[in-house]
C-alpha positions as CSV (number, residue, x, y, z in Angstrom):
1,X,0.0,0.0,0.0
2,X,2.6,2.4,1.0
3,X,4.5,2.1,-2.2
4,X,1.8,2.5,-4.2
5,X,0.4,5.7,-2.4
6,X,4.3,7.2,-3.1
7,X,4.0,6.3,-6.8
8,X,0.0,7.6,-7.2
9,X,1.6,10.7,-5.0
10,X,4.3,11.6,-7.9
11,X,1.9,11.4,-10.5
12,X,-0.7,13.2,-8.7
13,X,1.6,15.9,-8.2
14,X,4.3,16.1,-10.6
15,X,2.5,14.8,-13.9
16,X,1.7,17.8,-16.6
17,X,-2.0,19.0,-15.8
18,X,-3.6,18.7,-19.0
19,X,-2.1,14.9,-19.2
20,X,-3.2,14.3,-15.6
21,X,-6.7,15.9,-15.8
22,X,-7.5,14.4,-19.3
23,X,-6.6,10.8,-17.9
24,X,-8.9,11.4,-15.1
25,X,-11.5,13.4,-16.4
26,X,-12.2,10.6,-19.3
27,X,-13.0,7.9,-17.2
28,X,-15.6,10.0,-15.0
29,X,-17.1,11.7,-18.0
30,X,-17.8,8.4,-19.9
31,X,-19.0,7.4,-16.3
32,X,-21.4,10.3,-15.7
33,X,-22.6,9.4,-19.6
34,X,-22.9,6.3,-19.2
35,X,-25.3,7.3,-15.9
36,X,-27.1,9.9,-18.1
37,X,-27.6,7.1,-20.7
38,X,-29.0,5.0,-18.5
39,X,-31.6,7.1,-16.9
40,X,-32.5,9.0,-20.2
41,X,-33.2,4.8,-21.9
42,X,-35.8,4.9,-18.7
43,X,-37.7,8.0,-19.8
44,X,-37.5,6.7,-23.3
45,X,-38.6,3.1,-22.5
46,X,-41.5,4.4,-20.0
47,X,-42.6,7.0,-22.4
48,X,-43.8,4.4,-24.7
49,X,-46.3,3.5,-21.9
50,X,-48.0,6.9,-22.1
51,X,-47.8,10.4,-21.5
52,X,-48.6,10.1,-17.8
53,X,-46.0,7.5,-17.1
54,X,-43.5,9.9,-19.1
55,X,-44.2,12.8,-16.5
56,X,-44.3,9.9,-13.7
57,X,-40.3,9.7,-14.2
58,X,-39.7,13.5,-13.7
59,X,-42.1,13.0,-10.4
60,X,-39.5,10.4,-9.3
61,X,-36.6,12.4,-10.4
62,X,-37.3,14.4,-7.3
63,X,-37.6,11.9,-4.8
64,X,-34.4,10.1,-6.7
65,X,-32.7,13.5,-6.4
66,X,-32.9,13.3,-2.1
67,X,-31.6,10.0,-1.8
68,X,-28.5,11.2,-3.8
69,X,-28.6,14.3,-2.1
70,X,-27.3,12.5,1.0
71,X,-25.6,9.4,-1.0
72,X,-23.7,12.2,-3.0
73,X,-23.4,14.6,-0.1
74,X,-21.4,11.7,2.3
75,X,-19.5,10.9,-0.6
76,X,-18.3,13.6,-1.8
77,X,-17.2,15.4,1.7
78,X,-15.2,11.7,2.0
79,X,-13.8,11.8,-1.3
80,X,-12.7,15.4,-0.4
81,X,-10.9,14.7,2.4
82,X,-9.6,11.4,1.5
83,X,-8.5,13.2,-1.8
84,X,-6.0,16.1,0.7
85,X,-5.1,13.3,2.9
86,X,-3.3,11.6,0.6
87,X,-1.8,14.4,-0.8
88,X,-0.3,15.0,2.7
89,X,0.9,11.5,2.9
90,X,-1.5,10.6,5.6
91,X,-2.8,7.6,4.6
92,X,-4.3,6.3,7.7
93,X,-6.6,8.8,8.2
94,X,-7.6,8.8,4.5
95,X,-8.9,5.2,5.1
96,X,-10.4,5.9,8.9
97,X,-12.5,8.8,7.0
98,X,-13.5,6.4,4.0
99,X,-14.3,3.6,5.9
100,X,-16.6,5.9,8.4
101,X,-18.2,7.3,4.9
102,X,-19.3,3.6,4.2
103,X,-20.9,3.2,7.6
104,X,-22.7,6.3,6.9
105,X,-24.0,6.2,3.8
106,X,-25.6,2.7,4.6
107,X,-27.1,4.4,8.1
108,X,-28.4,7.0,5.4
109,X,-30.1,4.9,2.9
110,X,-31.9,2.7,5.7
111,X,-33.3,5.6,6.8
112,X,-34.6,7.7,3.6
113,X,-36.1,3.6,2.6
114,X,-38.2,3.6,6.0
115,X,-39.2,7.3,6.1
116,X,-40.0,7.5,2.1
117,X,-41.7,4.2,2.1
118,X,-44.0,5.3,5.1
119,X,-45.6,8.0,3.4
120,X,-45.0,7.5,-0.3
121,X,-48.5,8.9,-1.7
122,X,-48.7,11.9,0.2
123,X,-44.9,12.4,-0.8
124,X,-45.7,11.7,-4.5
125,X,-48.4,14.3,-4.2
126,X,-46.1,16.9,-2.7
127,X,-43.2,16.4,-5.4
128,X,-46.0,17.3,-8.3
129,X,-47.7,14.2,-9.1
130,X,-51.6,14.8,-10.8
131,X,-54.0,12.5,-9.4
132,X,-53.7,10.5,-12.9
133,X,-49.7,10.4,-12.9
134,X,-49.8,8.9,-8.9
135,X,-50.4,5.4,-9.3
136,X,-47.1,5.7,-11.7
137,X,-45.1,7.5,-9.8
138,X,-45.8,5.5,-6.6
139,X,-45.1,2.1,-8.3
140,X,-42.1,3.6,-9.8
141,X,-40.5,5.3,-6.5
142,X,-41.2,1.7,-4.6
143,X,-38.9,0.2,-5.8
144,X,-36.2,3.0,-6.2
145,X,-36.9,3.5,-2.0
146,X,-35.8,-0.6,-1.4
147,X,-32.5,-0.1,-3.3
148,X,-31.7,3.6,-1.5
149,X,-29.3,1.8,0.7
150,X,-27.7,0.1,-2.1
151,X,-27.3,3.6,-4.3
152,X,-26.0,5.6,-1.1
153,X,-23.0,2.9,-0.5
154,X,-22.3,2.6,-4.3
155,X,-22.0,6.4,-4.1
156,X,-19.7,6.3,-1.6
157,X,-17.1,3.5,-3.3
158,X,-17.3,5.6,-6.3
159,X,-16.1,8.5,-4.9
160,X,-13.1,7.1,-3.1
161,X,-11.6,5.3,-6.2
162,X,-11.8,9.2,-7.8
163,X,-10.3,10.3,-4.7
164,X,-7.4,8.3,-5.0
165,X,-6.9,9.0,-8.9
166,X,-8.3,5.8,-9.9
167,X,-11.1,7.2,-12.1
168,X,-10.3,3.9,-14.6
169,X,-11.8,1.8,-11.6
170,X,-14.5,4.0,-10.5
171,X,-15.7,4.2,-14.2
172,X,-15.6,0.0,-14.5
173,X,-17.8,-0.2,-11.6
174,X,-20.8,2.3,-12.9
175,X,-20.3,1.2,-16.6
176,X,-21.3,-2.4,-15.6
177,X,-24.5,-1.2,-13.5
178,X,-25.5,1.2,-16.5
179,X,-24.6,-1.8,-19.7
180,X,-27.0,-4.3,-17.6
181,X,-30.0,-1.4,-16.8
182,X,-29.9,-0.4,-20.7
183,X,-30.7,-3.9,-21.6
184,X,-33.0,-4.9,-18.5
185,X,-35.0,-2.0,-19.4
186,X,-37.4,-2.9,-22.5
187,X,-37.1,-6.9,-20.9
188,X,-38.3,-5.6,-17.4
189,X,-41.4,-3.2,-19.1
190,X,-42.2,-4.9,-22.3
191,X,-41.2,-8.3,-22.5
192,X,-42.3,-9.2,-18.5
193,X,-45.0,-6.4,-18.9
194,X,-43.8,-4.7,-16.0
195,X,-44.6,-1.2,-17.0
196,X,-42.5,1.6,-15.3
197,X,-42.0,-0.7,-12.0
198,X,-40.0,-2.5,-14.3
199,X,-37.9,0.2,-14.8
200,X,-37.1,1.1,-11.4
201,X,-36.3,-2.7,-10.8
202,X,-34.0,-2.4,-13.9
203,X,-32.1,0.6,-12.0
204,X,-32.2,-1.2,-8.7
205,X,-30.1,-4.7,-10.6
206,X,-28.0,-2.4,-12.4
207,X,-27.2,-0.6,-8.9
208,X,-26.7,-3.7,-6.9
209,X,-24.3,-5.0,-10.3
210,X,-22.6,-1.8,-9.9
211,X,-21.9,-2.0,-6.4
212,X,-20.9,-5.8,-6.1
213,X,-18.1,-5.0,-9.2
214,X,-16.5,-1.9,-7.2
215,X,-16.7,-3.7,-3.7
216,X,-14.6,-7.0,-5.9
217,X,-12.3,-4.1,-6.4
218,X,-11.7,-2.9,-3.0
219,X,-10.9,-7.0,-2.1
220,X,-8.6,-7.5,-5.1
221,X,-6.1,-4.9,-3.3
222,X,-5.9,-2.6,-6.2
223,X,-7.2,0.9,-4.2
224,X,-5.0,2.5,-1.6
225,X,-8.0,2.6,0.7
226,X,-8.7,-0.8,1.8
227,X,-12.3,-1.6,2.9
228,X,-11.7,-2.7,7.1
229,X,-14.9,-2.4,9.7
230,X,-12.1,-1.9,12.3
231,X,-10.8,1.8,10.6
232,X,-14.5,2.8,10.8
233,X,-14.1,5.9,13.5
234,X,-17.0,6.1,16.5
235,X,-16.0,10.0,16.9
236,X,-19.2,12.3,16.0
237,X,-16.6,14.9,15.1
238,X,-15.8,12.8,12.3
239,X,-19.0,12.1,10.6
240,X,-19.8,16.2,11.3
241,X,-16.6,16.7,9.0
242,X,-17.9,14.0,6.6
243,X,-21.3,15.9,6.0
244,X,-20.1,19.0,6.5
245,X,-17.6,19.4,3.3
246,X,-20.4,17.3,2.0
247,X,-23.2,20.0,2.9
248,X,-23.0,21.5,-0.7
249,X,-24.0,18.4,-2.3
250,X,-26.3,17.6,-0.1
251,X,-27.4,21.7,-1.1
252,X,-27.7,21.1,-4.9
253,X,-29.0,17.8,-4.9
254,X,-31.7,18.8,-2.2
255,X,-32.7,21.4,-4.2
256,X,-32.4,19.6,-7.6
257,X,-35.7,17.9,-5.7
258,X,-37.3,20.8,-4.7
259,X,-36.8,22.2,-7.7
260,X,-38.2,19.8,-9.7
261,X,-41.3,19.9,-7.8
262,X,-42.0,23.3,-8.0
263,X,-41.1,22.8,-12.0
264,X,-43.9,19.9,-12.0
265,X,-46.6,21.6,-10.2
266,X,-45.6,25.0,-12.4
267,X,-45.6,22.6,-15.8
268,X,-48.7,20.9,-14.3
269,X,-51.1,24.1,-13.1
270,X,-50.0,26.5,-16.2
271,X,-50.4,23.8,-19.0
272,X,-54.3,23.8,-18.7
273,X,-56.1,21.0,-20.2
274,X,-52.4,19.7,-21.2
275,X,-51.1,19.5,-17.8
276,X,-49.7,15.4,-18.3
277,X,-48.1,16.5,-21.4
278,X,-46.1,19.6,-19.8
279,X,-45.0,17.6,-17.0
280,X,-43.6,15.1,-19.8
281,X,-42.0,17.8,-21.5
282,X,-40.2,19.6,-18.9
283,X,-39.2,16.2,-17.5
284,X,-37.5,15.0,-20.9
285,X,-36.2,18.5,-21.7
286,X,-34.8,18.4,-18.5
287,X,-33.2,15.2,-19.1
288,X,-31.5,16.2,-22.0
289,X,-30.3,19.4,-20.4
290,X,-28.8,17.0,-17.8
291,X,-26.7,15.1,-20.3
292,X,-24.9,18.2,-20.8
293,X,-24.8,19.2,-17.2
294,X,-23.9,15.3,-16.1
295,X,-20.7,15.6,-18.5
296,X,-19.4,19.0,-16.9
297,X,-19.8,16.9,-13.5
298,X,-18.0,14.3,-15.4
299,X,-15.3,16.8,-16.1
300,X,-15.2,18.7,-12.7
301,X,-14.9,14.9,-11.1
302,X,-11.1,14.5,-12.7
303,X,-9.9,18.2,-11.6
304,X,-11.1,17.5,-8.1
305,X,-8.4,14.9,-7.5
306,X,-6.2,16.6,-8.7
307,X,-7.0,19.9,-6.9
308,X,-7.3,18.3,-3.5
309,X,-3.9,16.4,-3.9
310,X,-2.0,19.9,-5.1
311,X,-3.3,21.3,-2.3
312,X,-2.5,18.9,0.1
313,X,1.3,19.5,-1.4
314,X,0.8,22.9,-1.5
315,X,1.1,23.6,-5.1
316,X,-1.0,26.4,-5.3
317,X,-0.2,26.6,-9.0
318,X,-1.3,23.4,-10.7
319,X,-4.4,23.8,-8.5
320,X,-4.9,27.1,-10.8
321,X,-3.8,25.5,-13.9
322,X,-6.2,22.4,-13.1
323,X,-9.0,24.6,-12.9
324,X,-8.2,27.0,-16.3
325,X,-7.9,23.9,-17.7
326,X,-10.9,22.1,-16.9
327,X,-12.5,25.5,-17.5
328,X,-11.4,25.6,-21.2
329,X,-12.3,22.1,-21.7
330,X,-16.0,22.4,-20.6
331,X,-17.2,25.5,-22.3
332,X,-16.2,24.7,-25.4
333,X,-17.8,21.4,-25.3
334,X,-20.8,23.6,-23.9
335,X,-20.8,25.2,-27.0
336,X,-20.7,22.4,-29.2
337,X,-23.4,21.0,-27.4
338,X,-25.9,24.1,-27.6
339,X,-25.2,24.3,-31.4
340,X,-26.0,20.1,-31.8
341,X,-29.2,20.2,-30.1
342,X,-30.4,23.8,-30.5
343,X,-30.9,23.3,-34.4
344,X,-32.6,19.7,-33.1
345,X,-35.0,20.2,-30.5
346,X,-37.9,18.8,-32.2
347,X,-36.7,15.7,-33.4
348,X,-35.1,15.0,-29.8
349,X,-38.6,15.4,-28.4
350,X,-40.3,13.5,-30.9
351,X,-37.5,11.0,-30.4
352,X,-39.0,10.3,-26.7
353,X,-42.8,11.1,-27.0
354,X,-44.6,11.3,-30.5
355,X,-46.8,13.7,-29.3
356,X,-47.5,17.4,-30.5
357,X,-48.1,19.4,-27.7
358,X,-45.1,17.4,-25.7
359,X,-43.0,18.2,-28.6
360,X,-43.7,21.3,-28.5
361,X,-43.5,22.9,-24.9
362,X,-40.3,20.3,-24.5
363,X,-38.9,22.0,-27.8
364,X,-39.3,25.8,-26.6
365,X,-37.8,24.6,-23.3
366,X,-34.9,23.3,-24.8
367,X,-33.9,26.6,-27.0
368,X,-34.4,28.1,-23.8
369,X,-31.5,25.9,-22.7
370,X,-29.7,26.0,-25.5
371,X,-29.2,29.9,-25.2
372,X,-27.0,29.7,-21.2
373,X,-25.9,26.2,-21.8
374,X,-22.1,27.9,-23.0
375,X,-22.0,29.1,-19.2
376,X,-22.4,25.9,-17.2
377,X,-19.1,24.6,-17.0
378,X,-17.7,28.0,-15.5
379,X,-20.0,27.6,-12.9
380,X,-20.0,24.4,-12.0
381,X,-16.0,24.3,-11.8
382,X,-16.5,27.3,-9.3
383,X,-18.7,25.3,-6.9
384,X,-16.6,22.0,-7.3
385,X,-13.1,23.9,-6.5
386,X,-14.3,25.5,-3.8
387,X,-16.3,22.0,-2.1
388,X,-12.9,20.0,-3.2
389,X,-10.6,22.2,-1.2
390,X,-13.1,22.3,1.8
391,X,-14.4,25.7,1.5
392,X,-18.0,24.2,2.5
393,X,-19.2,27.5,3.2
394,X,-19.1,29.0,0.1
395,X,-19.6,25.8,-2.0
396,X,-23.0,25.4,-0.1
397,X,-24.0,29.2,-1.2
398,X,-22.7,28.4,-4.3
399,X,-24.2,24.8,-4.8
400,X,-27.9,26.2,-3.4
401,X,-28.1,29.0,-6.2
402,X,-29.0,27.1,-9.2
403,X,-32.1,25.3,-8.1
404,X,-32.5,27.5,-4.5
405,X,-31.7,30.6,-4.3
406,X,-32.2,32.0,-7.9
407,X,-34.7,29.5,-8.9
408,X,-36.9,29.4,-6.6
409,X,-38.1,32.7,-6.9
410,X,-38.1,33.1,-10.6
411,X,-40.2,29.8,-10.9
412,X,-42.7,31.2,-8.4
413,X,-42.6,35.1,-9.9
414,X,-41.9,34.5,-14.1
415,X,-44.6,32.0,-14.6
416,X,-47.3,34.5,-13.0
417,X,-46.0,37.5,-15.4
418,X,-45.8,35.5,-18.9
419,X,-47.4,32.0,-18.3
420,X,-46.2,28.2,-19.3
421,X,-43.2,30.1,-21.1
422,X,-42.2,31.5,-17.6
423,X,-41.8,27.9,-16.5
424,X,-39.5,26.6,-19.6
425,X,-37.4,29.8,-18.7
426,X,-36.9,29.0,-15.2
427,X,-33.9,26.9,-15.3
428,X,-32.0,28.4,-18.2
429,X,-32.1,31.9,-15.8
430,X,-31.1,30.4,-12.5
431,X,-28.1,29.0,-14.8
432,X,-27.1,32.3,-16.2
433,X,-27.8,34.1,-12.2
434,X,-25.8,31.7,-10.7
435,X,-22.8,32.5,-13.9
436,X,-22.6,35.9,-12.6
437,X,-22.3,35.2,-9.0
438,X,-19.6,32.7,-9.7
439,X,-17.0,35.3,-11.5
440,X,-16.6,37.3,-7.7
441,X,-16.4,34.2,-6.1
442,X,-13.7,32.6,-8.5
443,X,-11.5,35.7,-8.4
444,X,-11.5,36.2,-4.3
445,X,-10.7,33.0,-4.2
446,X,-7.4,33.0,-6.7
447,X,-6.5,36.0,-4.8
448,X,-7.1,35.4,-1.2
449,X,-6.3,31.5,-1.8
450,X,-4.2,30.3,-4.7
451,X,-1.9,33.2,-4.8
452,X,-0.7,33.0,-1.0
453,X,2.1,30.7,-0.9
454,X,3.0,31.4,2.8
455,X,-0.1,29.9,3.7
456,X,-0.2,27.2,5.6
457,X,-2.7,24.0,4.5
458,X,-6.3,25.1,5.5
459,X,-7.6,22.2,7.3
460,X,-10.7,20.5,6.2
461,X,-12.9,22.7,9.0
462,X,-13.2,25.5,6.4
């Protein structure tokens, strides 16, 4: 172990940035893909069901989004500290945090399975369902609910395999969950005639397939953290840290949920007569505006490692560099992105859901989209440098202002001024609010941060 946390040490801090973050940043893009694949073939499969079932997924999307709030949130406050441990050669408390992170997260998904399972309907109601969309998103959401402990843990492994640099590993692991939930998905709903609960078992399998791979790969001795009940701290102080530098993830992801609630009931109350088919097309819009996003995760997820373990050895500079880098990198795929599926919109409805009006409010939303989408990766590389280095403060003010601070008030204000077309804005303007406030937050931070070199190592208490 030791020798290979010296070797992963040298390359973590002494190989050229746009070789190290490319190496890493490949792996977790084609992972976060291969995710985005995955659930966009259940909104495809289930929209041949009906419309109903379609907006059912986008209901579920928001109880989905809590359970990775906290699966996420644990996760990435481990992978953030196991990332600067290692980079300070302290590899005994990297593995004490991880292994704590792994207690956690299963705590954590036993307890969002009980308390969502106990009051599922009334839940369902509350996240946007329509009286006729409940039965599907409450057969759907079951099912998701029994495999939350499985999803928080997988979560967790995932991260710590980035962490250490081992983004090749991380990425077999999810690859293998999201191969087998492609092609359970139309055997599960069509062939078994399982309808959309087939679809959530599909993701559950492909989760449990996902997780039984990575935890192989913890066993076989080829991670520097090594999976030991015995390293697994009984210090509060610890777990506080844990969900503390996680706290901005647990932010964004809680409110990706309430965000998508407020955009269902908006897309459900100011689409009439056609209330089904908004809720549809927001959710599949929203979907496709995810691939985009999920890829500049992707991205961020291979300068994190490397940011954390430049820290951790102090240089301040390829921490910058990382970040320009990853920067670059992201906005011009942004761009190429905006241009492919601006001039598209239609036929990437139509794709989904043959249905006019679906096609049609999912087609305005998406050129709405279209026009901010060159400003995400900025924005999110913000947030994710700041949460990496354990700056949780910040990142969680920066993490809450896409689907919190900015959106919540433009969904409940723009929609009363100009209608349906208020709600397909919504989104796209929370992305281009939370843009701006990133620039101030990015250049304090270079100054006050990255350009001190007498500072000392900021702990992770930040």
């Amino acid at each position: 172990m030791e020798l290979k946390s010296s070797e992963q040490h040298r390359r973590m801090t002494e190989t050229g940035i746009a070789k190290l973050v490319t190496s890493l940043a490949i792996p977790t893009t084609f992972s976060q893909l291969i995710t985005i694949i995955y659930n966009t073939a259940d909104t495809y499969f289930v929209s041949r069901i009906n419309t109903s079932a379609s907006a059912a997924v986008g209901v579920a999307f928001a109880l989905q989004a809590i359970i990775q709030a906290f699966g996420f949130g644990i996760s990435m406050g481990c992978a953030s500290i196991v990332s600067r441990k290692l980079g300070e050669k302290k590899d005994a408390e990297a593995e004490m945090y991880a292994n704590s992170a792994i207690c956690g997260a299963i705590i954590l998904g036993l307890f969002l399975l009980v308390t969502g399972l106990s009051c599922l309907a009334p839940l369902m109601r509350l996240l946007g369902a329509t009286e006729t969309i409940l039965p599907y998103a409450c057969d759907y959401t079951r099912i998701i609910l029994i495999g939350a402990p499985v999803m928080c843990l997988s979560f967790v492994l995932n991260n710590i395999l980035k962490s250490e640099g081992e983004a090749n590993l991380s990425m077999i692991g999810l690859c293998a969950g999201g191969i087998v939930n492609i092609g359970l998905d139309p055997l599960f709903i069509s062939t078994f005639h399982m309808g959309i609960a087939g679809a959530a078992l599909a993701t559950i399998v492909s989760q449990t397939v996902s997780l039984a791979v990575l935890f192989l790969i913890f066993r076989s001795g080829k991670s520097i953290i090594r999976i030991r009940p015995r390293a697994v701290s009984r210090r509060i102080d610890v777990y506080w840290q844990l969900m503390k530098i996680g706290f901005p993830t647990i932010c964004r992801q809680g409110m990706a949920s309430v965000a998508s609630a407020l955009l269902n009931h908006g897309a459900a109350y100011y689409g009439g007569a056609f209330s089904d088919e908004a809720v549809a097309a927001v959710t599949i819009s929203n979907k496709i505006y995810m691939l985009v996003r999920s890829l500049m995760i992707g991205i961020g997820q291979g300068f994190q490692p490397v940011a954390g373990y430049n820290y951790g050895a102090r240089k301040l500079e390829r921490v910058k560099k990382a970040f320009v880098f990853a920067c670059v990198t992201g906005t011009v795929i942004c761009c190429i992105a905006a241009v492919g599926i601006g001039v598209n919109t239609e036929a990437i409805m139509r794709w989904f859901r043959d249905d006019d009006k679906v096609v049609e409010i999912g087609a305005q939303a998406l050129q709405y989209a279209c026009a901010v989408m060159p400003f995400m990766a900025y924005s999110t590389f913000v947030n994710q440098l700041y949460q990496c280095l354990g700056f949780s403060f910040a990142a969680s003010i920066l993490a809450s202002c896409r689907q919190g601070i900015f959106f919540v008030p433009i969904i409940l204000l723009l929609p009363k001024a100009i209608g349906l077309a208020g709600v397909q804005m919504t989104q796209p303007a929370a992305d281009l609010a939370t843009f701006i406030i990133s620039v101030p937050f990015q250049i304090v931070f270079f100054r006050r941060v990255l350009n001190d070199k007498s500072q000392q190592c900021i702990g992770i208490s930040k």
